[in-house]
N, C-alpha and C positions, 0 to 999 in steps of 0.2 A: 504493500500500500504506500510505503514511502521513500523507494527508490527511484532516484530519479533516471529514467528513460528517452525524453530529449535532448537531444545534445549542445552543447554552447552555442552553438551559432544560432540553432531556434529561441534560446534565452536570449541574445543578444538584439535578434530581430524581433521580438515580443518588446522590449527594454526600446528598437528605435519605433516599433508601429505606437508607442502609448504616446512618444516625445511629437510624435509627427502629429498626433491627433490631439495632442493638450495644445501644442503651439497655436494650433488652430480657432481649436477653444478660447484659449487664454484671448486673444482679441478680439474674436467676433462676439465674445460673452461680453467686451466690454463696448463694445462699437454697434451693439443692436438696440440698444434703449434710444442713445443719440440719436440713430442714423432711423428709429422709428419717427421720432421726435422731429427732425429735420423735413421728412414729409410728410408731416401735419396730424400723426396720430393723436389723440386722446390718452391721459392716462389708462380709460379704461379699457381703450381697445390695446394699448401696448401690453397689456395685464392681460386682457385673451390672447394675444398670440404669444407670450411667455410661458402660458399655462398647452397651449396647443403645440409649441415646442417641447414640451415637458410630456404630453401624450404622445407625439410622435416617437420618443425614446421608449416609452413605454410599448406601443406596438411593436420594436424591433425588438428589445429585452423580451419581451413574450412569446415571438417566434422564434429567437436565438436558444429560449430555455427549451420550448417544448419542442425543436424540429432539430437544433443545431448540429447534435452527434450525431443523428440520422442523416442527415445531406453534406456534412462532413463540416468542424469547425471552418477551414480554412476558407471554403469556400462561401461557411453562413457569415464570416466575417468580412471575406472581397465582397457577396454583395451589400449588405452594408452600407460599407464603403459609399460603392457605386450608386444607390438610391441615396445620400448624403453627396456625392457630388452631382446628380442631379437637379437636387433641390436645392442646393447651396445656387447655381446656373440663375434657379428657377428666384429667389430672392434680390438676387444681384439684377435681375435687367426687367421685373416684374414687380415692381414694389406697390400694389394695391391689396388692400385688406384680404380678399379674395382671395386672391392666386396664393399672398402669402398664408392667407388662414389654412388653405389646401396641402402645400407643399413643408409648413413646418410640422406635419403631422406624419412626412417622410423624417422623422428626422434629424433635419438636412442639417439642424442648427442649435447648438447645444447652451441657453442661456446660464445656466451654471457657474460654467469656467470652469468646471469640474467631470475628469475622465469615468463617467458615472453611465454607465448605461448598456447595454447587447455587448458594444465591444469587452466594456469592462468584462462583463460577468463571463464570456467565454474565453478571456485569456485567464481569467483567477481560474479556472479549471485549468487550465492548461499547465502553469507555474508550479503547482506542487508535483505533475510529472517531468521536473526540472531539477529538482531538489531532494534534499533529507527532511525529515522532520526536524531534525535543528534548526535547519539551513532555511526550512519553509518560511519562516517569519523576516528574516535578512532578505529573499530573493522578492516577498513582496514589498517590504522596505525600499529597496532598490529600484524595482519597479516604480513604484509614488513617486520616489526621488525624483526619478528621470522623467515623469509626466509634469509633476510639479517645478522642477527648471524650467523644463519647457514652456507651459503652460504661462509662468512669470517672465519669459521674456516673449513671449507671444502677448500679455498686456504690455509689456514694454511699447510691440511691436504698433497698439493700439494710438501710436502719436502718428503714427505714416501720414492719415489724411490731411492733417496740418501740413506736414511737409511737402505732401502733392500740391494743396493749394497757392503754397507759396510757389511753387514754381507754374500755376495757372489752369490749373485743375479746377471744375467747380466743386460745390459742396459733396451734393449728390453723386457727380465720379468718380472721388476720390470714393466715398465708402462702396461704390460698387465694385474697385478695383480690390480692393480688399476679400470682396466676399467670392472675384473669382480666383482671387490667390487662394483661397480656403478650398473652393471645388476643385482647383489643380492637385490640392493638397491632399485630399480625400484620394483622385486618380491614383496617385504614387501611392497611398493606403492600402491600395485593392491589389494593386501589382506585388508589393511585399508581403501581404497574407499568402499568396499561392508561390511564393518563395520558402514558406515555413515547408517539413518535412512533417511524412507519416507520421513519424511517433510524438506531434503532437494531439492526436487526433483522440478520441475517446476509446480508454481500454476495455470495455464492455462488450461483450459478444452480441447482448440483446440489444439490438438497437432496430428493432421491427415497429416499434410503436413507442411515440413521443409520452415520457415521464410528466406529469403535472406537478405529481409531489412524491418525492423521495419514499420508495415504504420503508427501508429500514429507519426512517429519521423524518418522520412525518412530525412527531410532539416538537423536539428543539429546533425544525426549521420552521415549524409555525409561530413557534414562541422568536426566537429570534425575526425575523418576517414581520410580526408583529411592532415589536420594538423600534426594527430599522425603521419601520412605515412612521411612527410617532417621531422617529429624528427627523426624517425627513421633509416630515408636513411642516416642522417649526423651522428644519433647512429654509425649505422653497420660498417661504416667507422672506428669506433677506439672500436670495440666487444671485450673482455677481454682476450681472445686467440690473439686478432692480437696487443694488447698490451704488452702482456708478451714477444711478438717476437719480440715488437720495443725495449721495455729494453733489452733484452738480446741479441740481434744485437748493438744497441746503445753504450749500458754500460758495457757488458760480464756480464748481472746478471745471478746463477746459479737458478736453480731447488727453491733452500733453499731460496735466496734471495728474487724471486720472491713471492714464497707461503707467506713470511713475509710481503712484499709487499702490495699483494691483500687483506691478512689479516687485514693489517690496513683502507686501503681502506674501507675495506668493513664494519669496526666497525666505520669508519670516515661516511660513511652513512646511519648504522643501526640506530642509535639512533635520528639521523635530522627527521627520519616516526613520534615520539613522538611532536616535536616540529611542525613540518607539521599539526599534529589536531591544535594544541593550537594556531597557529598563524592561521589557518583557521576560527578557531573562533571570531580572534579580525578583519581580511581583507577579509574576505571570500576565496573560493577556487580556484577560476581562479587567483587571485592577487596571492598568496599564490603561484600556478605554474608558473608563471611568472616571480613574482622577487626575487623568489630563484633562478631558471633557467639560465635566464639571465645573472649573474653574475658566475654563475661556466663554462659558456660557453666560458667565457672573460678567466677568468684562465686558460679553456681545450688550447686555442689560445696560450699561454704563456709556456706551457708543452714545444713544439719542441723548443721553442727558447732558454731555458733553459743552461747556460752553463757548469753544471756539471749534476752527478748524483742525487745530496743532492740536489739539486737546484728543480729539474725535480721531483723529491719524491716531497718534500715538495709541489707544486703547485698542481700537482696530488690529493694528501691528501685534501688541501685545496677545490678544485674542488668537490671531492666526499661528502664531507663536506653538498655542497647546491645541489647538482645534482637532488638528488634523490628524494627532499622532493614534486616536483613534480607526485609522482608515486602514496602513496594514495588519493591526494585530486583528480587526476585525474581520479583514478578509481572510488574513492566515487562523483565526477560531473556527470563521465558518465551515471552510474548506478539511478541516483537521478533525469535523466530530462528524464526516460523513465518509462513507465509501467511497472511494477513486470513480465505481461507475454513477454515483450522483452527484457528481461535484458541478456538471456543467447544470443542472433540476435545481440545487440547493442555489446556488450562484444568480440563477437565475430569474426565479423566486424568492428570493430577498432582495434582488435589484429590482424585480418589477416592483414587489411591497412599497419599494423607497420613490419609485419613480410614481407609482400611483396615488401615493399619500400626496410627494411633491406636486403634483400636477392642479392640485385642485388650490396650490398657497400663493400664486402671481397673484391670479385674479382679486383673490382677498388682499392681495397687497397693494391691488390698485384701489378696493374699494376704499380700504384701513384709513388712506393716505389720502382721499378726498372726503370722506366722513368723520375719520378721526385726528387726521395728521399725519404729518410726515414718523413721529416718534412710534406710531401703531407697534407697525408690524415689528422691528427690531426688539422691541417691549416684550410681546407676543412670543416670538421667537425664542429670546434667551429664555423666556418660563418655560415653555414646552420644552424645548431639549434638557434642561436642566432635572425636569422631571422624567424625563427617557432613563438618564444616567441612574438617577435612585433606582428607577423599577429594574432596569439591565444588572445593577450591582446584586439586589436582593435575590434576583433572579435564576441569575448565571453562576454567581462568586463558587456554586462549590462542583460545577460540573467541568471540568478541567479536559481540555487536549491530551493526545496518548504521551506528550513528549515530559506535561508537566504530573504526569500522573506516578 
């Protein structure tokens, strides 16, 4: 069960498919509020298509779980890909409510910033037949790592439109040129999944008919599924595109401002995946998600009350600091208390859980924020997750992975 079987080079291209697809992320998550904004959306209508971006992950994570070892990972991952660079075409030179409402449900376009969805859940299957069970929590460490670099300078990369303009680009062109950078980027996606080898495919002999839910492990991936689903809802609430729209509503931050912004953010959380093995190691990996968790949740609460800009950064930073160190131990627990042939069912089924809770938190984030104010949802947020962390702790604390058993 925890030998690993594919070889370095499949590791390696798994570690550049996650970098190629955060980079992506990381600026079109920060350049879709704006660039909704620019042609004349409504808060509320920016809040349905962030929520229909959020279903369209969901429809691919639900076909990824329940078809993907049947029609072979590689291939559920190139196409993918390829309906993501469809749709990405289809936002960049079609920007009415319509078309857009249609094709972010392909989807094309991840408001997030965050490597969360069908791809995730079928490469987390894939990683532990790459590793030991020691190794398992370091190889998805690594994994983060390399999405979340990426990812931070892919908001870096979120300054470009400014740059185009200066040199005589209009508004509107400059952000479409970005979002065909992103469908080029998805292409080379699709091409590098069918570069991956057999063994990383699904070790299961039955693979005749699509898993819904795991039967050896039907109770802890429902209880987990659960859980993930109540982080998620108080995620989706403050997703990285409805963030760059609270600073820049809040503070007047530009284009430039932000992309520096989420840049730091996001190297304030790349490097805590490294620290996330090593302290898994001394506390194990529920403790590890929890009381990191926990405390960046308290700081997300202290964002809106913030009385400047510098104020509201710095706690932000602070926050992304512990946030995240949550992400591999949670995908190496997941992975770790199911069988090798449920892993892509379990994977996939608490990514749909997260993405379906998520889906329904824009829309609320856009009402929050014209009926309640800008400070709503962020409020909202940190309570809900904060109360995930308690029930997770009380929950989880004494069923332990084979490594810490």
């Amino acid at each position: 069960m925890d030998n690993a079987t594919a070889s370095p080079i499949d590791r390696r291209l798994v570690y550049a498919t996650a970098g190629l697809r955060s980079f992506g992320y990381g600026y079109t998550s920060v350049l879709l509020g704006p660039y909704l904004k620019s042609e004349g959306f409504s808060p509320l209508k920016v809040g349905i298509l962030l929520t229909t971006a959020l279903v369209g992950g969901l429809v691919l994570t639900l076909a990824a779980s329940l078809w993907g070892d049947r029609l072979g990972r590689r291939r559920a991952l190139a196409g993918s890909a390829l309906l993501a660079t469809i749709g990405a075409v289809v936002v960049a030179m079609w920007p009415n409510f319509a078309p857009l409402l249609a094709v972010t449900l392909l989807g094309a376009i991840n408001p997030t910033g965050q490597d969360r969805g069908a791809f995730n859940a079928v490469e987390s299957a894939m990683l532990p037949q790459m590793a030991s069970a020691r190794e398992r929590t370091w190889v998805f460490s690594r994994y983060n790592l390399v999405a979340a670099l990426a990812a931070s300078f892919g908001a870096l990369a979120a300054g470009a439109p400014t740059l185009l303009r200066h040199v005589g680009a209009g508004e509107q062109d400059a952000f479409r040129v970005m979002f065909l950078l992103y469908a080029a980027a998805m292409a080379v996606l699709a091409l590098l999944y069918l570069r991956l080898s057999h063994a990383v495919e699904a070790e299961s002999a039955d693979l005749s008919r699509p898993r819904l839910i795991p039967a050896k492990s039907r109770r802890i991936i429902g209880g987990l599924a659960a859980l993930f689903a109540l982080d998620a809802f108080g995620g989706g609430l403050v997703v990285q595109s409805y963030l760059a729209y609270w600073f820049n509503l809040k503070f007047g931050f530009s284009l430039s401002q932000l992309g520096y912004l989420f840049f730091a953010t996001g190297m304030a959380a790349s490097f805590s995946f490294l620290v996330a093995a090593k302290v898994s190691e001394k506390i194990g990996l529920v403790n590890t998600m929890v009381f990191t968790h926990l405390p960046s949740n308290i700081l997300l609460f202290f964002v809106p009350l913030a009385p400047n800009a510098a104020s509201a950064v710095a706690l932000l930073l602070a926050r992304q600091a512990l946030s995240q160190m949550d992400v591999p131990t949670r995908q190496s627990y997941t992975m770790a208390v199911v069988a090798p042939e449920e892993r892509t069912a379990a994977g996939g089924i608490t990514a749909v859980s997260r993405t379906a809770a998520q889906s329904a938190s824009p829309s609320l984030s856009g009402w929050m924020t014209h009926a309640v104010g800008l400070s709503g949802p962020l409020l909202l947020a940190a309570s809900i997750k904060g109360f995930y962390d308690l029930v997770l702790w009380t929950a989880f604390r004494k069923r332990k992975p084979p490594e810490e058993g």
